[in-house]
C-alpha positions, 0 to 999 in steps of 0.5 A, a space after each residue: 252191120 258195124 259196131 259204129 253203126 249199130 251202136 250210137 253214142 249219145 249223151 243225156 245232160 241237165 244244163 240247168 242244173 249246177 255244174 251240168 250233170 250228164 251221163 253217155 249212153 248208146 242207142 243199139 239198133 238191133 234192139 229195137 230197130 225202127 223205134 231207134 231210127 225214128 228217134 235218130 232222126 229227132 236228136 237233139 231231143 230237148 224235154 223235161 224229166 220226170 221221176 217214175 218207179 226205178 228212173 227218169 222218164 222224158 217225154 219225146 212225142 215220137 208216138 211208135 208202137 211196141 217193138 220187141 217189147 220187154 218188161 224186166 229191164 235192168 239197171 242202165 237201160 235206155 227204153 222207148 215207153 210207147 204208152 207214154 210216148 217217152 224215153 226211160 232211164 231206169 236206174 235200178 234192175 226193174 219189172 215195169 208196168 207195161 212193155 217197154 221197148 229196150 233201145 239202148 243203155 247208160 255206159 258212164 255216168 248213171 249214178 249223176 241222175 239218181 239226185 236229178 228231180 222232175 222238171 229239170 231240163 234234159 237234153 239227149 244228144 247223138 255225140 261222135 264217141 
């Protein structure tokens, strides 16, 4: 499989807040394959962010099972979380409470969502670099 298609670039921006902070990720699909496909097919996601232990969490209501799960993940992970329905940003090297299923990583701007508080506005978004 191609690097282009196995590796999807997405952003994650806050538009609400000033100056509209974001960050630019990649979904990898050898990861988690069918975890990543469903949430292809659902971009943009529009939700609300939420602070959990080592990163922001986004609820997506895709409702998938585990997938290649992991429980250390490190910093700049992007992770489906199946018990919370949710997508997981984690900003520090973590151990997490339940498995999580590793979907993709940070590559620029990981450190703007350290300050972002629960309940801003989040957007995740397929982009074409």
């Amino acid at each position: 499989m191609s690097r282009s298609l196995s590796r999807i670039p997405i952003r994650i921006s806050f538009p609400d807040l000033n100056s509209s902070p974001e960050a630019r990720g990649e979904l990898v699909r050898i990861y988690a394959p069918l975890t990543v496909e469903t949430i292809l097919r659902r971009l943009p996601i529009d939700g609300r962010a939420h602070r959990i232990d080592g990163g922001i969490s986004i609820i997506i209501g895709i409702k998938r099972g585990e997938e290649k799960p992991v429980r250390r993940v490190e910093e700049g992970t992007i992770a489906y979380w199946p018990m919370g329905d949710s997508i997981s940003v984690y900003l520090v090297s973590t151990t997490t409470p339940n498995p999580v299923n590793r979907i993709g990583r940070i590559v620029e701007g990981l450190e703007v969502m350290e300050g972002i508080p629960s309940g801003s506005r989040v957007r995740i978004e397929r982009t074409t670099s």
